[in-house]
C-alpha positions as CSV (number, residue, x, y, z in Angstrom):
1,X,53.2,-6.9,-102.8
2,X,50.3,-5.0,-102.1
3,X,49.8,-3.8,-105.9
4,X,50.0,-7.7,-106.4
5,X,47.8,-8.6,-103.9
6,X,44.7,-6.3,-105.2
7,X,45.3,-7.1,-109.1
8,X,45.3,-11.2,-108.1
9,X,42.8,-10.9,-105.7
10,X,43.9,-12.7,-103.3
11,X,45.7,-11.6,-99.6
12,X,49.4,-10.4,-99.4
13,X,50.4,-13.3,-97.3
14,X,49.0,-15.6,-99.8
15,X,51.3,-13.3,-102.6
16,X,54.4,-14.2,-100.3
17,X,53.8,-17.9,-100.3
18,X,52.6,-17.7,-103.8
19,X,56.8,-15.9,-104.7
20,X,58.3,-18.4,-102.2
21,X,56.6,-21.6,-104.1
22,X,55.1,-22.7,-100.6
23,X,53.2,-25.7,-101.5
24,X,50.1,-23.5,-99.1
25,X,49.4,-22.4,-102.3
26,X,47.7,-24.2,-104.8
27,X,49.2,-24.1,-108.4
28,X,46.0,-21.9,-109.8
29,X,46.6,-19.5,-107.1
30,X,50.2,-19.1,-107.6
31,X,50.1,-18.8,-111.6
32,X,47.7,-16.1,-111.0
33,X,50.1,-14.1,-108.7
34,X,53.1,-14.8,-110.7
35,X,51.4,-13.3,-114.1
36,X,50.3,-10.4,-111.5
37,X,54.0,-9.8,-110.6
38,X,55.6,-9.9,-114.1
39,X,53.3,-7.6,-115.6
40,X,54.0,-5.1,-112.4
41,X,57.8,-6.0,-112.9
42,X,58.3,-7.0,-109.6
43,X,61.3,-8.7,-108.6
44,X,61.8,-10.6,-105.1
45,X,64.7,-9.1,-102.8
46,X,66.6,-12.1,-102.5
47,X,69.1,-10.3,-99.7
48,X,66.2,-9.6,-97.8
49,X,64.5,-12.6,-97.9
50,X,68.0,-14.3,-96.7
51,X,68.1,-12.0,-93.8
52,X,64.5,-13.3,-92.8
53,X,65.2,-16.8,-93.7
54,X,68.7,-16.6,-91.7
55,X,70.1,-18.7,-94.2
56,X,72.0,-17.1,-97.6
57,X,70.9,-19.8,-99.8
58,X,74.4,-19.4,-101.2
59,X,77.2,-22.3,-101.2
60,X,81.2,-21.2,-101.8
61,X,83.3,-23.6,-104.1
62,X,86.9,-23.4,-103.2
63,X,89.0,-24.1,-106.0
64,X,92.5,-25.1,-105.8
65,X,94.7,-22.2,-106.4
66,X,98.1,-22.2,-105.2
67,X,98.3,-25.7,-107.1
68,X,97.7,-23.6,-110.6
69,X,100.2,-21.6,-112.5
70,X,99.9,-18.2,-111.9
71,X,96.5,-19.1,-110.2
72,X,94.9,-20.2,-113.4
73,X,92.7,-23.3,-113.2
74,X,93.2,-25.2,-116.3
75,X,92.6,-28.8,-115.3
76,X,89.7,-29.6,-117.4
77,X,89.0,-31.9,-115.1
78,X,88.0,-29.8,-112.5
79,X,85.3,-27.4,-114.7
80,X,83.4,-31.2,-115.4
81,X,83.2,-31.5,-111.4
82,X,82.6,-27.5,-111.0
83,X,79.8,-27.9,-114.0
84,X,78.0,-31.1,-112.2
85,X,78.0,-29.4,-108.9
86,X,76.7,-26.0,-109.8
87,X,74.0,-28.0,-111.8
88,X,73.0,-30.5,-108.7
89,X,73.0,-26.8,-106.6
90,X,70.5,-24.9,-109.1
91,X,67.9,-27.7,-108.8
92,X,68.3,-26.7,-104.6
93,X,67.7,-22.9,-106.3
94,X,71.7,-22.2,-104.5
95,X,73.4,-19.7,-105.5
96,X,77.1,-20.2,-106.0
97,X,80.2,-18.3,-105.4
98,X,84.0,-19.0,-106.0
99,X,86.2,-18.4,-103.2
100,X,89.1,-15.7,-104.1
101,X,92.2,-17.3,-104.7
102,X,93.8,-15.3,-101.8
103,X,91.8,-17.4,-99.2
104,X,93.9,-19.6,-98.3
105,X,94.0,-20.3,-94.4
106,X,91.4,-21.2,-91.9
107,X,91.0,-17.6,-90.5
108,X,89.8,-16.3,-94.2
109,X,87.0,-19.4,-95.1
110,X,85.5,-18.6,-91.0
111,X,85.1,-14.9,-91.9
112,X,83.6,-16.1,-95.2
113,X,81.1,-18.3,-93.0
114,X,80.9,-14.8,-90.1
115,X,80.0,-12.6,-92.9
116,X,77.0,-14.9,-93.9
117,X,78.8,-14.8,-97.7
118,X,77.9,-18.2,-97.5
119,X,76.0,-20.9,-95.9
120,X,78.7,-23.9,-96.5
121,X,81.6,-24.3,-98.8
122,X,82.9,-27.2,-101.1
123,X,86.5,-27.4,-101.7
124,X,87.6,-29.1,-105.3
125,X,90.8,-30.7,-104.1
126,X,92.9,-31.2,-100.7
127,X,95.9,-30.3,-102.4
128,X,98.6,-28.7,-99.7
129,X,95.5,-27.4,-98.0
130,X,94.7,-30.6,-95.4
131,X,96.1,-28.0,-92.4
132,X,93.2,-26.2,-93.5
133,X,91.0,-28.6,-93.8
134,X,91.6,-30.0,-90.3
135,X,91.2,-26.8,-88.6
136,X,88.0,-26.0,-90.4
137,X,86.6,-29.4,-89.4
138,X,88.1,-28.6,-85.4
139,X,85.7,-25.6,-85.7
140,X,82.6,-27.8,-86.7
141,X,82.8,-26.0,-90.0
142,X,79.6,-26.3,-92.8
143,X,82.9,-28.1,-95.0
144,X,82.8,-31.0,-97.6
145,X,85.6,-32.1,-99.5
146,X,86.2,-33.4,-103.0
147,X,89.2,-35.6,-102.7
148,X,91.3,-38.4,-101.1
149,X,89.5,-40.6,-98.4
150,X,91.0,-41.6,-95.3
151,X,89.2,-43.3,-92.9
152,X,91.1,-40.5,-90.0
153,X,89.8,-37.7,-92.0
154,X,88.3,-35.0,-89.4
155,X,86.1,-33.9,-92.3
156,X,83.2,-34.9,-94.6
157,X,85.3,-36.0,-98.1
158,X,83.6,-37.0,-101.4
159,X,86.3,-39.2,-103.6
160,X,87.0,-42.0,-106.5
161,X,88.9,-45.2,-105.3
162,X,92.4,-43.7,-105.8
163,X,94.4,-46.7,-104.3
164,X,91.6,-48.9,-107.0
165,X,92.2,-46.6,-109.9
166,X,96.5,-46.7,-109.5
167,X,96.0,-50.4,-109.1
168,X,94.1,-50.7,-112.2
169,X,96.5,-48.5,-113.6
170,X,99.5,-50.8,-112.5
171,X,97.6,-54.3,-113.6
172,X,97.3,-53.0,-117.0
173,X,101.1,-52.0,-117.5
174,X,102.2,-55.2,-116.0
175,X,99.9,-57.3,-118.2
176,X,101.1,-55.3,-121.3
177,X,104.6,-56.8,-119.9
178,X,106.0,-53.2,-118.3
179,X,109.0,-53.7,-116.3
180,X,110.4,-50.2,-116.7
181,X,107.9,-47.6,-115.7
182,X,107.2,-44.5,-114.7
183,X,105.1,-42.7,-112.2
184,X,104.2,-39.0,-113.1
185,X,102.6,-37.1,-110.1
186,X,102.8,-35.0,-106.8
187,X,103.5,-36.6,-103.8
188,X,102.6,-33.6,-102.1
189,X,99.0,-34.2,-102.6
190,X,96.8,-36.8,-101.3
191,X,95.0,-38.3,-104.2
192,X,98.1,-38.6,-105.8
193,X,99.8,-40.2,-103.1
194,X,96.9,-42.9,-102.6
195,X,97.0,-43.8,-106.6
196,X,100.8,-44.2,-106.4
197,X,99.8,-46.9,-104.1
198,X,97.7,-48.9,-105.7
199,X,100.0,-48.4,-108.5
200,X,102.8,-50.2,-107.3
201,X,100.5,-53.2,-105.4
202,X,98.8,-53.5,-109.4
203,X,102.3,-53.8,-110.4
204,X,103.8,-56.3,-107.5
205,X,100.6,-58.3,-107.9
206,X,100.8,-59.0,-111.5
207,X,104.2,-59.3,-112.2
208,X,106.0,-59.2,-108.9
209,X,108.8,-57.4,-110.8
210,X,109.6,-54.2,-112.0
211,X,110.9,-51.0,-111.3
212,X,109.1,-47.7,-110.8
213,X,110.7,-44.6,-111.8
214,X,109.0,-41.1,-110.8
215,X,108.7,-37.8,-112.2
216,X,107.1,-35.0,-109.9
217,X,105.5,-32.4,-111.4
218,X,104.3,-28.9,-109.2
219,X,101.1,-28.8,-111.7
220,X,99.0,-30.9,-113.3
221,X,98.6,-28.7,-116.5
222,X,100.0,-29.0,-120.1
223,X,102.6,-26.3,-119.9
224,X,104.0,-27.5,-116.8
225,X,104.2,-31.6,-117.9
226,X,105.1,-31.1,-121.0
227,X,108.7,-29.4,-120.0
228,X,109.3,-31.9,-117.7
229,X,108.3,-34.7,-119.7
230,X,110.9,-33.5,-122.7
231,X,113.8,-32.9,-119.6
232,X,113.3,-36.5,-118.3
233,X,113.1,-38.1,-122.1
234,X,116.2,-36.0,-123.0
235,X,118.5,-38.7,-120.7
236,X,118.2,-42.1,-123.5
237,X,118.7,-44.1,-120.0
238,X,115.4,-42.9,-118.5
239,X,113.3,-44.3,-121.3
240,X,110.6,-46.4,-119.6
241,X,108.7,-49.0,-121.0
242,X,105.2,-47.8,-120.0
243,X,104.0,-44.9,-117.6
244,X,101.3,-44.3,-115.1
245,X,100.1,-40.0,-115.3
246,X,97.9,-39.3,-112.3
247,X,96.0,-36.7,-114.6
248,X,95.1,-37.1,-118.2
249,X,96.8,-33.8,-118.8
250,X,100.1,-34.9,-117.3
251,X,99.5,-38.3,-120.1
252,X,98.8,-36.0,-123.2
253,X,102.1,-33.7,-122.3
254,X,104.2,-37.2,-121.8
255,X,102.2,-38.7,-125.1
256,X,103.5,-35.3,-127.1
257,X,107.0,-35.1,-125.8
258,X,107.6,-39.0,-126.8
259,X,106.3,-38.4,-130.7
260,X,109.1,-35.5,-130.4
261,X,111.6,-37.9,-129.9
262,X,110.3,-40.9,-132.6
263,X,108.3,-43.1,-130.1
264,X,104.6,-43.7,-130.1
265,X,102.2,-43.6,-127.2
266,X,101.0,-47.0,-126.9
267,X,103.2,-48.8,-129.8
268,X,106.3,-48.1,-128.2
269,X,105.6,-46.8,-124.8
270,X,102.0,-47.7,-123.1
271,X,100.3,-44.9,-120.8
272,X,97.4,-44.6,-118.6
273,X,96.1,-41.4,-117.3
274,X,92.9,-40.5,-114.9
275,X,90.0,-38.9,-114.9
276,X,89.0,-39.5,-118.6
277,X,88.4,-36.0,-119.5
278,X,86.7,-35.5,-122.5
279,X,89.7,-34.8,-124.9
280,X,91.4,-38.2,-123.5
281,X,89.4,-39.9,-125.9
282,X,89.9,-37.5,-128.8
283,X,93.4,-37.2,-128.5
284,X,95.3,-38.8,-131.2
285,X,96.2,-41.6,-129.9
286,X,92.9,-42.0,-127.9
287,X,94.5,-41.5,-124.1
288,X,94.0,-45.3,-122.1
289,X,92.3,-43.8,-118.5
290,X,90.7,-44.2,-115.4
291,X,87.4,-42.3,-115.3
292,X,86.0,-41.1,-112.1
293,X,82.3,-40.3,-112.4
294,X,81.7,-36.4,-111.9
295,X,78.3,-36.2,-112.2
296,X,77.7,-38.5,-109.2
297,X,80.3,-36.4,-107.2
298,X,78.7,-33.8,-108.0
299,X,75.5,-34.2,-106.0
300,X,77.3,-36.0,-103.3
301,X,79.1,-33.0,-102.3
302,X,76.2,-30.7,-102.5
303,X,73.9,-34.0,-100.8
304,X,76.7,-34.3,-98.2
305,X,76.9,-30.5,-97.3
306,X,73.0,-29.8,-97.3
307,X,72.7,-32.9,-94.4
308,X,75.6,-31.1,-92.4
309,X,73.7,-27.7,-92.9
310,X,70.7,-29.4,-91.3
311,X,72.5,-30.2,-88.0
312,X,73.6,-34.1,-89.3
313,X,77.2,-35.5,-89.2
314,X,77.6,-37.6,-92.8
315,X,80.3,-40.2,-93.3
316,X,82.3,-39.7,-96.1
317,X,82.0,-42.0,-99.2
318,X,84.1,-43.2,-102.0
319,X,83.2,-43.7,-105.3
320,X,84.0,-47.1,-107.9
321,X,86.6,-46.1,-110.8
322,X,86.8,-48.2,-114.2
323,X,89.7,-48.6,-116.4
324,X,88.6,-47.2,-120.2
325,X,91.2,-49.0,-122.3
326,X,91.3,-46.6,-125.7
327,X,94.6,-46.9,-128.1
328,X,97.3,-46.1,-125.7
């Protein structure tokens, strides 16, 4: 800094301000000192400017593991969200990490937060981690979630409307006259749960008839729906009349395992998925869908967790969902 200092001219605490992007420095000055400093080939020490500053500058994203196969994320779903918040994080100039997949109680995300890995973390999904969650959230925690929101929740949660998004879901079945459908999700998590919900209060308030069938799967990925969707369709007698996939994944696999067995996807049997990934539109035939907007969650989270890094307690908020009605 020195070196710099002498070939720009100018002193060495103006050179740190100048790497820093203070606004004490005016924007002459500062191109000046950084041309100085690329032609020297300096490079800031980030680690030891986190150490001064206290603060890493670094955010972990917690994926949902244990709800993968093997531990492999595959819901393309969840790289949209990942992609959005990593973007809304590099305009804070954050660093990201992922937490290992072997993290999965309270005492392992602390040691994270001990061991200054990271400043805050954002967890993609409650999953079977609300346990977790809670205890994090007892310990006054730098946490934000992405998923269901309950008004009880301990913790700072970013989420769609899931009860508004099943309802949807179930108004459209029952106006396309459904009496006979299906449900394909996991109870066991909590998004799932609320969008079961409004599915059934869509269905009793357009039709006030019906019956609703389920089929739990442990994954929301192709090659776990698709196997179950063939078993269920392999009994003639559990053929429904239109079906409600909590995850556009989960509506491809059950869209495939119906053309196996002569029917059509929306002709013969109507489905609606969620989340409106990209190939939900491409899919032959075009996948009917409730979008949740990920680009707007995105900064939320990293919004929401930047406030509770600053000492601030924000509520959580939920976000609108829209029906996109495509050829199923």
């Amino acid at each position: 800094m020195d070196h710099i200092a002498e070939l720009a001219n100018v002193s060495k605490a103006t050179v740190s301000r100048a790497l820093r992007n203070s606004p004490l420095v005016n924007e002459a000055t500062k191109s000046i000192v950084l041309e100085a400093a690329r032609n020297s080939g300096y490079v800031v020490n980030k680690n030891a400017r986190k150490l001064r500053d206290k603060r890493t500058n670094t955010i972990a994203i917690a994926l949902d593991f244990p709800s993968y196969p093997g531990q492999r994320v595959a819901d393309p779903f969840v790289f949209e969200l990942l992609s959005d918040i990593v973007n809304s994080l590099a305009v804070r100039e954050k660093d990201v990490i992922l937490c290992s997949p072997n993290a999965s109680d309270a005492f392992a995300y602390q040691q994270l937060l001990a061991a200054k890995s990271a400043d805050g973390i954002i967890f993609l999904g409650q999953g079977d981690r609300e346990d977790v969650l809670n205890e994090l959230a007892g310990r006054r925690a730098p946490v934000v979630v992405w998923g269901g929101v309950v008004d009880d929740a301990p913790y700072c949660t970013v989420g769609s409307d899931n009860r508004h998004g099943g309802y949807l879901a179930g108004s459209r079945l029952a106006d396309l006259g459904c009496t006979n459908v299906l449900y394909m999700g996991n109870h066991r998590h909590l998004e799932s749960r609320l969008r079961r919900e409004g599915f059934e209060a869509g269905l009793k308030d357009a039709n006030g008839r019906g019956t609703v069938s389920e089929l739990i799967v442990k994954e929301f990925v192709y090659e776990t729906c698709l196997p179950a969707a063939q078993r269920f369709l392999s009994d003639p007698e559990n053929r429904p009349d239109g079906v409600f996939a909590v995850s556009d994944i989960a509506a491809i696999a059950f869209a495939a395992a119906l053309r196996e067995i002569g029917l059509a996807a929306g002709k013969d049997v109507p489905i609606v998925g969620y989340n409106d990934i990209p190939s939900a539109a491409f899919f032959s035939p075009a996948i009917t869908t409730v979008r949740q907007d990920t680009l707007q969650a995105g900064a939320l989270l990293v919004e929401k967790l930047m406030q509770i890094l600053e000492g601030l307690a924000p509520k959580s908020v939920m976000l609108p969902t829209n029906l996109i009605v495509r050829e199923t």
